[in-house]
C-alpha positions in Angstrom: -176.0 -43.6 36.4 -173.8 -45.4 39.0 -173.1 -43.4 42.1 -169.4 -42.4 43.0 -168.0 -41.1 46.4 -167.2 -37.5 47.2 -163.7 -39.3 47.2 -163.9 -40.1 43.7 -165.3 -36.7 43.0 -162.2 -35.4 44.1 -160.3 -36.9 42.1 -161.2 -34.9 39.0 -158.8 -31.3 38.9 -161.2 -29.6 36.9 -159.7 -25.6 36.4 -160.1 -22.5 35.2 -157.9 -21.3 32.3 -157.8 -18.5 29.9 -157.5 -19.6 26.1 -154.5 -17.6 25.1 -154.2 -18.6 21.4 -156.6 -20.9 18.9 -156.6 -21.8 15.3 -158.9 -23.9 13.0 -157.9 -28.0 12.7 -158.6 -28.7 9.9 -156.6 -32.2 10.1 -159.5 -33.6 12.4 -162.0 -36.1 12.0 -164.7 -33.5 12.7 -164.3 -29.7 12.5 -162.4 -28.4 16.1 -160.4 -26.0 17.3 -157.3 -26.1 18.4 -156.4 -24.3 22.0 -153.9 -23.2 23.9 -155.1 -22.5 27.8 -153.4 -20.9 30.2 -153.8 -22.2 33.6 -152.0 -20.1 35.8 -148.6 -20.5 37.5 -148.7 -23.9 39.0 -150.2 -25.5 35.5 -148.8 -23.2 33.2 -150.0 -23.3 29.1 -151.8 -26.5 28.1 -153.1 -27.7 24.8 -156.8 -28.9 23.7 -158.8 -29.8 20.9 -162.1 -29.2 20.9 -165.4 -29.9 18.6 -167.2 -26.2 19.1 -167.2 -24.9 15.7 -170.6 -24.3 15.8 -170.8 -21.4 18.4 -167.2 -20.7 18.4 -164.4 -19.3 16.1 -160.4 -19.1 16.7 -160.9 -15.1 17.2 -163.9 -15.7 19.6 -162.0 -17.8 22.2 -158.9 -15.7 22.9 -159.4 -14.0 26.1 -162.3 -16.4 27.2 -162.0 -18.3 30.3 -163.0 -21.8 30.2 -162.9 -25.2 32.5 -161.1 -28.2 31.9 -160.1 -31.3 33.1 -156.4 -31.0 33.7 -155.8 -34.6 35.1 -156.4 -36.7 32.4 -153.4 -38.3 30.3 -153.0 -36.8 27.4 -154.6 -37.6 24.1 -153.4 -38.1 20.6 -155.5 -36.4 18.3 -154.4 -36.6 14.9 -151.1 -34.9 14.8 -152.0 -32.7 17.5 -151.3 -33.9 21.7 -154.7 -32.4 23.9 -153.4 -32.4 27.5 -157.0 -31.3 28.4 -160.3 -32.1 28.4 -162.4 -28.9 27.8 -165.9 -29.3 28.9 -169.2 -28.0 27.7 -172.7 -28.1 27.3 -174.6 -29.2 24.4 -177.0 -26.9 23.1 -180.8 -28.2 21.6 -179.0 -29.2 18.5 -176.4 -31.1 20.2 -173.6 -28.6 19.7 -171.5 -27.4 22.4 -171.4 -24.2 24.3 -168.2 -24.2 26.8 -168.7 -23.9 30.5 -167.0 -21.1 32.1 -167.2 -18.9 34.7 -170.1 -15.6 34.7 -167.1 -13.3 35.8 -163.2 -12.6 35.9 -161.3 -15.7 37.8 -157.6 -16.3 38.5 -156.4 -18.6 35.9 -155.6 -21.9 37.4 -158.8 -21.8 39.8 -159.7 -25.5 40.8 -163.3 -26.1 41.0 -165.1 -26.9 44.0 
């Protein structure tokens, strides 16, 4: 892996958001979810797409709080517009498990 600077570190606005709705997508390539986050007052309600159909379903993600990356342009997935990037793990099988926080968080928290 190539080495970046703190500087460039910086750069990525990775943030806490609470999933406030979620339904299957069925249009996409590979099953996903469709999300809608809530990132607090300054971001407001942002939309992702995500490949976690393995560990999650629609029901299970409302009310979770997950990270994202919130600086990216958006991304044109199908018919559907993600304006984030949610981020996870993959788990021994190569499915992913979402990174969030271990406890309550204000929405819109920027990780550092």
């Amino acid at each position: 892996m190539a080495e970046i600077s703190f500087d460039d570190f910086l750069k990525v606005d990775i943030r806490v958001g609470e999933v406030t709705r979620a339904e299957p997508f069925p249009e996409a390539r590979n099953p996903a979810i469709k999300m809608w986050i809530d990132f607090g007052p300054e971001l407001g309600e942002r939309k992702s797409s995500a490949q976690v159909t393995v560990h999650y379903t629609p029901e299970d993600l409302v009310g979770k709080q997950v990270m994202a990356v919130v600086n990216f342009p958006p991304r044109q997935i199908g018919k559907f517009m993600s304006e984030v990037l949610v981020l996870g793990l993959p788990d021994e099988n190569g499915a992913i498990v979402l990174i969030g926080p271990d406890g309550k968080v204000p929405s819109g928290g920027r990780m550092h």
